[in-house]
C-alpha positions in Angstrom: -25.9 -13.4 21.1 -22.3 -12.2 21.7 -20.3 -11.4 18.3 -18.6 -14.8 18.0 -22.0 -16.5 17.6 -23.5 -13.2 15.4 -20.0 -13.3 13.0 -20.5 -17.1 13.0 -24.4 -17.1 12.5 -24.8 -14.6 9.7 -21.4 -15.7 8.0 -22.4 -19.0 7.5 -26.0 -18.6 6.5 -24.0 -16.2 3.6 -21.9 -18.9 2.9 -24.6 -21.6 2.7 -26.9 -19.3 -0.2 -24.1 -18.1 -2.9 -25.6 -15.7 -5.3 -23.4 -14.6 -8.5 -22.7 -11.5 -9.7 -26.0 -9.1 -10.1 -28.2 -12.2 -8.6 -27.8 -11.3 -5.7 -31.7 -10.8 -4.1 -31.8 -13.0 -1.5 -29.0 -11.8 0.0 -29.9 -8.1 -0.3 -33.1 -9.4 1.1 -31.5 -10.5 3.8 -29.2 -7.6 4.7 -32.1 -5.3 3.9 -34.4 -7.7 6.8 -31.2 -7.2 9.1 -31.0 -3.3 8.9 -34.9 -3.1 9.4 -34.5 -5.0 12.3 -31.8 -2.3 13.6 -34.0 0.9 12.5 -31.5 1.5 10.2 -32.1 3.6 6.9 -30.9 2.6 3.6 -31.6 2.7 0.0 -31.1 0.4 -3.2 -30.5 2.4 -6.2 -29.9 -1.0 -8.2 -31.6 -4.7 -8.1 -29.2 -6.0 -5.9 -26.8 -4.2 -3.0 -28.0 -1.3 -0.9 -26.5 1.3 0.5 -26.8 2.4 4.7 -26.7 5.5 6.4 -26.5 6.6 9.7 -25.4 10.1 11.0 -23.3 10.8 13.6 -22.0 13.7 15.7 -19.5 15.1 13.9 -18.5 16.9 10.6 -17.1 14.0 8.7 -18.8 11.6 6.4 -16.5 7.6 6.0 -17.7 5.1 3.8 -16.6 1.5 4.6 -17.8 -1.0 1.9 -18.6 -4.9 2.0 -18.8 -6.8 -1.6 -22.2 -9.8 -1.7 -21.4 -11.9 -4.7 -20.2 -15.1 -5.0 -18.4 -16.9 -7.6 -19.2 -19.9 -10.2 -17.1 -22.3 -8.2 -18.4 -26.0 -7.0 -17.7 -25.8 -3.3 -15.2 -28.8 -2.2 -15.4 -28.4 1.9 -17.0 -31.0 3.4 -18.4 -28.4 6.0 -21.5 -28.5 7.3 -22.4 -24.8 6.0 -21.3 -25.7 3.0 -23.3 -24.0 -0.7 -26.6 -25.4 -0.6 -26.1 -24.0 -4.6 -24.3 -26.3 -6.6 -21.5 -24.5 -8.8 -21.8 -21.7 -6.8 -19.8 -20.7 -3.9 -18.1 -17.8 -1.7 -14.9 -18.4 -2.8 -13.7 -15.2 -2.5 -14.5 -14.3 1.3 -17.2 -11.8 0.2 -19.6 -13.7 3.0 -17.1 -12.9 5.1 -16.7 -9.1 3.8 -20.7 -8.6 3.9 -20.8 -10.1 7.9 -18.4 -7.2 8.6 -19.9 -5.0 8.0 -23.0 -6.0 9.2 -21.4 -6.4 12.7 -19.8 -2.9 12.7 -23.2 -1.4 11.1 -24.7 -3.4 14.6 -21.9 -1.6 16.7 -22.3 1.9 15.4 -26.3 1.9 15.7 -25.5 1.2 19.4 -23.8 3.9 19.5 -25.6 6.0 17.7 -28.6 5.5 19.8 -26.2 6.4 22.7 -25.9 9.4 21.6 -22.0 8.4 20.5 -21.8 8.2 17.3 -18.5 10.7 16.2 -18.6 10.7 12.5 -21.7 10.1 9.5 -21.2 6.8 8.4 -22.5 5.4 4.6 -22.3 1.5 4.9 -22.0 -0.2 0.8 -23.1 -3.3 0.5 -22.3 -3.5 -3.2 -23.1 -6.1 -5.6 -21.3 -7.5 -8.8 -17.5 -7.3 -7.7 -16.5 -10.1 -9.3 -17.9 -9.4 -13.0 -20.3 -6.2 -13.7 -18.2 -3.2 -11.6 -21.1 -3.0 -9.2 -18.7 0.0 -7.6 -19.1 1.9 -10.7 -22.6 0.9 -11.3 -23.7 2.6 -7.7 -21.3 5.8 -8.9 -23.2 6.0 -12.1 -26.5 5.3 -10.7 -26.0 8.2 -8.1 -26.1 6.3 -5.2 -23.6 9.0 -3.3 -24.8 11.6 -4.4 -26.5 13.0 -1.2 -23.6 12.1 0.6 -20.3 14.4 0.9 -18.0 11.3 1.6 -14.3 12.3 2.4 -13.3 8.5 2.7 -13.7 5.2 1.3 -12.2 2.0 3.5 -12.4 -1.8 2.2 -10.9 -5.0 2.9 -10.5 -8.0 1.3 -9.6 -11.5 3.2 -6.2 -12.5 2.3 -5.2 -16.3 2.4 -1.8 -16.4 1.6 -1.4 -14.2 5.0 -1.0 -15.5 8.6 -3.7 -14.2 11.1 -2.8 -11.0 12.4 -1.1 -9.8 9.4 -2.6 -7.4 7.1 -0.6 -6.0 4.1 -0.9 -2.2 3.1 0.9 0.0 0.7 0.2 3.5 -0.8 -0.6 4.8 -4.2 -1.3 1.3 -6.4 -2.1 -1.9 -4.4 -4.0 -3.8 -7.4 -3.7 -3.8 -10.9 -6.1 -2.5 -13.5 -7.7 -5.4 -15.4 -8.8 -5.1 -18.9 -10.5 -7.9 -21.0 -9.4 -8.1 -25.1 -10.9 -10.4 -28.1 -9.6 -10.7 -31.6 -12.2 -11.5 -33.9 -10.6 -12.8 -37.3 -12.9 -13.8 -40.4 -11.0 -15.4 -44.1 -12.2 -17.3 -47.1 -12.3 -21.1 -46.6 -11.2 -23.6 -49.2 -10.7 -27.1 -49.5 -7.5 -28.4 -48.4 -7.0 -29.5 -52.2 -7.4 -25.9 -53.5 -5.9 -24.7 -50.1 -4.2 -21.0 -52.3 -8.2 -19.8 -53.4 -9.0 -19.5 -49.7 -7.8 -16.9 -47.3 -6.5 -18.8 -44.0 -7.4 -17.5 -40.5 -5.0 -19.4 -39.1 -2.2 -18.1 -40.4 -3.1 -14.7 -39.8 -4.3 -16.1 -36.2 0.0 -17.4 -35.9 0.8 -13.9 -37.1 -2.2 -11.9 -34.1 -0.5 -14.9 -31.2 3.2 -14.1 -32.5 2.7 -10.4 -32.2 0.9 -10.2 -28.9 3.5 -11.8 -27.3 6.0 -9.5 -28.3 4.1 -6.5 -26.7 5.6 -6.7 -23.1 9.5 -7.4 -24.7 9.1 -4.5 -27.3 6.7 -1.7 -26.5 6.3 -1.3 -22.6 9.1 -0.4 -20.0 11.1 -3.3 -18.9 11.4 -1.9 -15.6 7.7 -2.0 -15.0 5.2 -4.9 -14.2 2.9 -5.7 -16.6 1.0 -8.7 -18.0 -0.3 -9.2 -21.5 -2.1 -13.0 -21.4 -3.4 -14.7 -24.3 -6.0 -17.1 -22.3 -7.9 -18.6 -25.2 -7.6 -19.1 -28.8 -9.4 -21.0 -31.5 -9.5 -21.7 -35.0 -11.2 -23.4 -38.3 -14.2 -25.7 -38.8 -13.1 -28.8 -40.0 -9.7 -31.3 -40.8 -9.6 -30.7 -44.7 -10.5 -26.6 -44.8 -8.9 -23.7 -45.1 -9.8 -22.1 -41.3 -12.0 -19.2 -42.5 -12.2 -18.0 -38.8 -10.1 -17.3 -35.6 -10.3 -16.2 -32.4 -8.1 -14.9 -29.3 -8.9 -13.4 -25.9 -7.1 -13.1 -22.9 -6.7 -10.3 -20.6 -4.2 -7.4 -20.1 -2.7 -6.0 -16.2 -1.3 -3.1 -15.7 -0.6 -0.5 -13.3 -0.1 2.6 -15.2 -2.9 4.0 -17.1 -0.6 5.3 -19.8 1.1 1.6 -20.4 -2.7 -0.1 -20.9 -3.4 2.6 -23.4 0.1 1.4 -25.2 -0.9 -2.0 -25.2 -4.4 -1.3 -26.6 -2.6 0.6 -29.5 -0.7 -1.6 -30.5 -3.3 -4.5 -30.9 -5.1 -2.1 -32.7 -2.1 -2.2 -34.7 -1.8 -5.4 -35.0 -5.4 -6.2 -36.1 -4.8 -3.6 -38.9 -1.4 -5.3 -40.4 -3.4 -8.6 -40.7 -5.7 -7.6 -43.8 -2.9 -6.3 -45.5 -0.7 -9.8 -45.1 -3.0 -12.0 -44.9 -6.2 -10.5 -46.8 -8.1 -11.7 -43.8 -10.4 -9.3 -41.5 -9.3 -8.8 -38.0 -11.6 -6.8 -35.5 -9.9 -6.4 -31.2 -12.3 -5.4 -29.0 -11.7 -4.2 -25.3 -14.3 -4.8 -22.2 -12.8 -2.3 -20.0 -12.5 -3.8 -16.9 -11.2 -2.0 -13.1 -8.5 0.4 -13.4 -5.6 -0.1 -10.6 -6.9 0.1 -6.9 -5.1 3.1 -5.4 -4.4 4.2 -1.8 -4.5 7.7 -1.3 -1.2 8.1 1.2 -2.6 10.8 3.2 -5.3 7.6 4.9 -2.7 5.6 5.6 -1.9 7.2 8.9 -5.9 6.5 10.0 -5.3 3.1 8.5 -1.7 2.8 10.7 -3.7 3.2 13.6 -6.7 1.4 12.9 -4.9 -2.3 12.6 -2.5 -1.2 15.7 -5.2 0.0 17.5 -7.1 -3.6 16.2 -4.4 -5.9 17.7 -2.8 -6.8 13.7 1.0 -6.3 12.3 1.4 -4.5 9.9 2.8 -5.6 6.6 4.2 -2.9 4.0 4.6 -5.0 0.6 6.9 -3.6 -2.2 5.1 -4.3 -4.9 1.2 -4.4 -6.3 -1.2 -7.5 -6.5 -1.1 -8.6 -10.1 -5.1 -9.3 -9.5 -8.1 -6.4 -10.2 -10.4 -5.2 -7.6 -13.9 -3.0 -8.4 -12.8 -1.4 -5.3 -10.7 0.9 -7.1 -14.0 2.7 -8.8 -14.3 4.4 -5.1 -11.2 6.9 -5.6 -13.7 8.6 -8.0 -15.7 9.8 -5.1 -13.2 10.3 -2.2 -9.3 9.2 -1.4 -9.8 5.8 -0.4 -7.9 2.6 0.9 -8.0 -0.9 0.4 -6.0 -3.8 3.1 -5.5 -7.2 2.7 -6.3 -9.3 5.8 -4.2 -12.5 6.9 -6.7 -15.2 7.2 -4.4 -18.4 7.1 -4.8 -20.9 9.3 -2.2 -23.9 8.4 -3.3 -25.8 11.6 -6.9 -26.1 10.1 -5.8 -26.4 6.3 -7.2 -22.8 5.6 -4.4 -22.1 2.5 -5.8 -22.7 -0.4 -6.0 -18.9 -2.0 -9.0 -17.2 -3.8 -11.3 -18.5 -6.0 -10.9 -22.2 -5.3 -13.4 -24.7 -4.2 -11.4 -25.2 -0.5 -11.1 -21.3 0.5 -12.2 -21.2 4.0 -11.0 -19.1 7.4 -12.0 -18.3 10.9 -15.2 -16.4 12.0 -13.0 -15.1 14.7 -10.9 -13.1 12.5 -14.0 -11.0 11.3 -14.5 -9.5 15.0 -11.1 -8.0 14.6 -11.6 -6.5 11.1 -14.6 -4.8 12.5 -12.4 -2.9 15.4 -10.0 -2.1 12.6 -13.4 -0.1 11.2 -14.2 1.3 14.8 -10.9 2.6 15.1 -10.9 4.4 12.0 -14.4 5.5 13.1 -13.6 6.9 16.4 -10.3 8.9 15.6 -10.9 10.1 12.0 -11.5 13.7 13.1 -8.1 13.4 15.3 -5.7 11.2 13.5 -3.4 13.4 11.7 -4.0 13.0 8.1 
């Protein structure tokens, strides 16, 4: 099997059985079955996702990680590898991610039976990207705890990107990504005796008002933030007083200190409604993934990595509004995160992430893996 046919043949099998977030057994199952077959150790310190291991000649330990889940998306291709799982689908090129780095884990076993092998290599094939942090779940479960890793490296497939092109850019590439719900309980009435009740839709008005006034009044104009009000609800009936409410939506930031103004300020706001309206107001936050950040002093291995791989190099400006659980790796070693160029116009592969029509070429896979074995075989040379 040459690596067209083995990037082809274990991607689409990936693609055809979807698993969401922290279901994801059969495909550890089947990552677990591949590495036996290789002789290759590894351990699972959760239910789903393992982690891979194999030591090398040299002094350094690199981490390179693939994300498994999939997303609770009705796949629209009319493929034949198409989900086999109805309302569940690889929309986010995680099948693609995990084939990676099963391909390089094949390459560096060669090698490492050779004799070859320059560097210790720890191989994540982490669950629960998309909801759960599965990064942070493997930190706090100890899964790297034997290992002294000095770098992380990830990729993510990148639509809205030619072939060839991958985008970089130090310090913050993603944004952090932080959940918030405002729980609001009154006193209902009848309509007809409307001033005895305590109405949580008014004070609702009052919660939707105010938290759209956060970005204009309380954060730095000059940076980019995003404070979205997704959802919001509230009463029980046409002729009632509303005795409840309900708000969530979710906040993006970049700087640590500007999510912990936000968060302040809805507390604020959640406190001024009792006192207008007489109504209880409760926010809650479900901390989400802070920003992904890309230590600078990889982004010479990185430089010469994708040059090295055959890709041009794209240098963007400005973050990703988006969140990535990548960004829980910076806790254990400098780490960096690319963006591959999968577009394909001439095939229709341009619809972005998490829709029902994402799709890209197996071919591209091959060269994100030599972007790994580059990093691989001059980490101990490349000037930091």
């Amino acid at each position: 099997m040459n690596e067209l046919e083995f990037v082809t043949t274990h991607r689409r099998h990936l693609h055809q059985h979807p698993e969401l977030s922290l279901q994801e057994f059969e495909t550890t199952d089947y990552i677990a079955a591949f590495l036996d077959n290789l002789s290759v150790e590894y351990k699972r310190p959760l239910d789903t996702g393992l982690i891979a291991y194999l030591p090398g000649n040299g002094k350094h330990t690199i981490a390179y990680r693939a994300d498994i889940d999939a997303l609770p998306i009705f796949e629209e291709n009319d493929v034949p590898y198409r989900s086999l799982t109805d309302n569940v689908m690889h929309a986010c090129g995680h099948d693609g991610h995990t084939t990676v780095l099963m391909l390089f884990v094949k390459r560096c076993k060669a090698m490492a039976d050779q004799g070859t092998l320059p560097q210790n290599i720890v191989f994540i094939f982490q669950p629960a990207e998309e909801t759960g942090g599965g990064a942070n779940r493997l930190i706090r479960a100890g899964a790297f705890e034997n290992y002294p890793i000095e770098a992380v490296f990830g990729i993510h497939v990148m639509p809205f990107e030619d072939e060839g092109h991958v985008v970089i850019r130090d310090e913050e590439i993603t944004a952090s990504a932080t959940e918030y719900r405002f729980y609001l309980t009154g006193l209902s009435s009848h309509v007809a005796d409307k001033e005895q009740g305590y109405s949580a839709g008014e004070a609702l008005q009052h919660v939707l008002s105010q938290v759209g006034q956060i970005q204009q009044f309380h954060l730095n104009g000059l940076k980019r933030n995003i404070v979205h009000m997704g959802h919001f609800v509230a009463g029980e009936a046409i002729n009632t007083v509303p005795s409840n409410g309900y708000l969530e939506g979710t906040i993006r930031t970049y700087d640590i200190n500007d999510l912990e103004s936000v968060k302040q300020q809805m507390k604020t706001i959640a406190e001024s409604v009792k006192l207008l309206f007489n109504v209880d107001c409760e926010v809650k936050f479900e901390e989400g993934y802070p920003p992904t950040y890309n230590a600078p002093k990889l982004r010479k291995h990185v430089e010469h990595g994708l040059e090295n791989a055959g890709f041009t190099i794209i240098d963007k400006p400005t973050p990703y509004l988006f969140g990535e659980d990548f960004s829980f790796y910076s806790q254990l070693a400098p780490s960096y995160f690319v963006f591959v160029g999968v577009r394909d116009v001439s095939k229709g592969y341009v619809t972005g992430l998490h829709t029902a029509h994402l799709n890209f070429n197996e071919h591209m896979l091959i060269k994100i893996a030599d972007y790994y074995e580059a990093i691989l075989k001059s980490y101990g040379e490349v000037e930091a």
